[in-house]
Every structure is written in structure tokens, then in C-alpha cells.
C-alpha positions in Angstrom: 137.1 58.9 154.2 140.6 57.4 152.8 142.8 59.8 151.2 145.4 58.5 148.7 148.4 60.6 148.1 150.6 59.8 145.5 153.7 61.9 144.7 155.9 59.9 142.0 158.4 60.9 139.1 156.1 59.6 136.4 154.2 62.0 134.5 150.5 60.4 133.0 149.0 61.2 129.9 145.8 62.5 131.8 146.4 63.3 135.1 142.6 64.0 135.8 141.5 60.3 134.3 144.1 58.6 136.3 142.6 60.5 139.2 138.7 59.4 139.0 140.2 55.9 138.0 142.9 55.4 140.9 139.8 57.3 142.9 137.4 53.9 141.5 140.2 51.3 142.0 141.2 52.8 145.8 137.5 52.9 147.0 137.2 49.2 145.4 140.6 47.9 146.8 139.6 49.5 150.7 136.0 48.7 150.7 135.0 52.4 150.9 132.2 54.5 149.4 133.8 56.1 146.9 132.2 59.5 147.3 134.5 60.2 150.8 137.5 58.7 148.5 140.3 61.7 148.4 142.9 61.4 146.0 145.8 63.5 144.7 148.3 62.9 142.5 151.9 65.1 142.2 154.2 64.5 139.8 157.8 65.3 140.8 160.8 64.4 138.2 162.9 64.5 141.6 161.3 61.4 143.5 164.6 59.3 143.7 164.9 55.6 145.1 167.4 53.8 145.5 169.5 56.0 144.1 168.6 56.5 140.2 165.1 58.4 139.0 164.4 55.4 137.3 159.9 55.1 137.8 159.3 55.5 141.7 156.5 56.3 143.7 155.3 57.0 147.6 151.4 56.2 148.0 150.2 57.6 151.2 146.6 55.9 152.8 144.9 57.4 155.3 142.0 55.8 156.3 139.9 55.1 159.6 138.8 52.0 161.4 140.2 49.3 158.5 144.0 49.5 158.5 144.9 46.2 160.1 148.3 44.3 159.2 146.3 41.5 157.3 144.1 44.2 155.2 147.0 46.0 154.4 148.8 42.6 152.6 145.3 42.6 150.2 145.6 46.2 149.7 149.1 45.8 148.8 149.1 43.4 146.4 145.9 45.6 145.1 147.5 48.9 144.8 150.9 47.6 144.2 149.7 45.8 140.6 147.4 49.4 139.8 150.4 51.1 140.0 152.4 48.6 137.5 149.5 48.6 135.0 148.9 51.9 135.2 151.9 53.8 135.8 154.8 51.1 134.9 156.2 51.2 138.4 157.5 47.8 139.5 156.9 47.1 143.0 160.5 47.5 144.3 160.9 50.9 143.3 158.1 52.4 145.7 156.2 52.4 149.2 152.7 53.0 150.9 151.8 53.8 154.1 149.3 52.7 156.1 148.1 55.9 158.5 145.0 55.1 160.3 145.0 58.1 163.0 142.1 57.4 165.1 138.5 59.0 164.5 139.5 61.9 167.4 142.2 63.0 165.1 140.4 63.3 161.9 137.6 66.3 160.8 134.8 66.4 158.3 132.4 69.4 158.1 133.7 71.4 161.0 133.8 68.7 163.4 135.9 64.9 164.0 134.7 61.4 162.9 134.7 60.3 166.5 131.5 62.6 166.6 130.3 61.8 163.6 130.5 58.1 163.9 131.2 57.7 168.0 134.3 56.9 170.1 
């Protein structure tokens, strides 16, 4: 069920093919079945960092029962590098965040994962 949120000041070509492919690459990169994968994508000229508007970007993860310190160095260097190819972004002009809330705090078809899957 991983969502990716990306909110940056760089505006792509095709907004809906960078989508389906940061939807592809993100499933890849976490090890998820691509058909929970939720991803959104906002550009806004007014993400700043560091001070300029010079290419920046925030990637927000949310994803359940994989977000460990050690996977989130692979899924770094991963996500990190799709962003450069793909968007330009080097990778100290940006963050991502790691949100794994807990199956009792996340819902899917009128009920939470911790039912769906178990405590």
C-alpha cells in the first residue's frame, strides 16, 4: 500500500508518464505490488531549499511493515538516483521520509490493514 508524494519546483514534460513510471520504479525499489502503489506528483515553482529555487524536491513514503533504517539506505540510493535521471534534482537539494504508521493507523476499503492483514 506505499504512497509516494512528491511536491517539487520542477515541472515534467508529462506529468501523467512520470507518474505510471515513478509508480513502476517505487513498487520496484520497495518490493511492493505495484497495483496498491499510490503516487502523486505536485509541482510547486515555490519549493525552496536552502535558500534559492534552484531544482528541489520532498518525496514523502508511506508504507507498512518494510521501513527499517537499513531498507531505507537501499531505497535511498534508489529513489535518490530516479529523481536525478528523471527530474535533474541532485541529491543535496531534496529529502524523503520514511512514514511507516502502523497497520491500526492505516484504511483500505472501509476498514484498517491491521484487519486486513492482523495485528
Amino acid at each position: 500500500m506505499p504512497t509516494l508524494i512528491l511536491e517539487t519546483n520542477v515541472k515534467v514534460a508529462d506529468p501523467k508518464s512520470f507518474v505510471l513510471n515513478l509508480s513502476k520504479v517505487g513498487a520496484s525499489i520497495l518490493g511492493k505490488p505495484e497495483k496498491f502503489m499510490l503516487v502523486s506528483y505536485r509541482h510547486n515553482e515555490y519549493v525552496s531549499f536552502s535558500g534559492t529555487f534552484d531544482p528541489a524536491f520532498l518525496l514523502d513514503i508511506t508504507s507498512l511493515d518494510n521501513i527499517t533504517p537499513e531498507q531505507n539506505e537501499a531505497y535511498s540510493k534508489g529513489l535518490f538516483e530516479f529523481l536525478l535521471v528523471e527530474l535533474g534534482v541532485p541529491g543535496n537539494r531534496g529529502y524523503i521520509k520514511f512514514n511507516d504508521p502502523g497497520r491500526a493507523y492505516l484504511s483500505y476499503q472501509g476498514t484498517t490493514f491491521a484487519q486486513i492483514f492482523g495485528k
